[in-house]
C-alpha positions in Angstrom: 0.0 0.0 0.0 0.8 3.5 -0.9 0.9 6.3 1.7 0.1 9.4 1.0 2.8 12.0 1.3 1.9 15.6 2.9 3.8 18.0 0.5 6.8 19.4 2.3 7.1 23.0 3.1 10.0 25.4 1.9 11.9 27.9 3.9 13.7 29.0 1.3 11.5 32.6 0.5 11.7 32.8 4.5 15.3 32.3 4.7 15.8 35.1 2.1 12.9 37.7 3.3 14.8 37.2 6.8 18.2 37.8 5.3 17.0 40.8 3.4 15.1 42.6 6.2 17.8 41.6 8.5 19.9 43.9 6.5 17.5 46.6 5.8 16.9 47.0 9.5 20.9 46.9 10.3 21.2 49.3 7.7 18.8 51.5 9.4 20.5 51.3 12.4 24.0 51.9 10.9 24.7 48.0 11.2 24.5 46.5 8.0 26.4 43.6 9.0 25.4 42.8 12.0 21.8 42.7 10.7 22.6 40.4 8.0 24.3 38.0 10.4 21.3 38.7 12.5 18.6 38.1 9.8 20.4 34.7 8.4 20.7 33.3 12.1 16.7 33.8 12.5 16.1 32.4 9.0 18.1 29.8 9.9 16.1 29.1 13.0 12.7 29.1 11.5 13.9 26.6 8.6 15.1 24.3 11.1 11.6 24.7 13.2 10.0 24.0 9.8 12.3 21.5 8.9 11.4 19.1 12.4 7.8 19.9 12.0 7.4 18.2 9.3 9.7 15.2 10.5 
């Protein structure tokens, strides 16, 4: 017997849209860099949440 498969999600538009604001905001702040390193580590931790949800 076949089981049906749930179709996975993607974080890949949330990794980027977190990485981009990330550095907007930093940028804004007169901390590009840090906000980038801050927006990938939050991408990062929603696409692993994401990533054992649907394990």
């Amino acid at each position: 017997m076949n089981i049906p498969r749930k179709n996975p999600t993607g974080a890949g538009a949330i990794l980027a849209v977190t990485i981009l604001g990330g550095t907007i905001v930093g940028g804004l702040i007169g901390q590009p860099s840090a906000g980038l390193l801050a927006g990938t580590a939050l991408g990062i931790i929603i696409a692993v949440l994401l990533w054992l949800r649907e394990r």
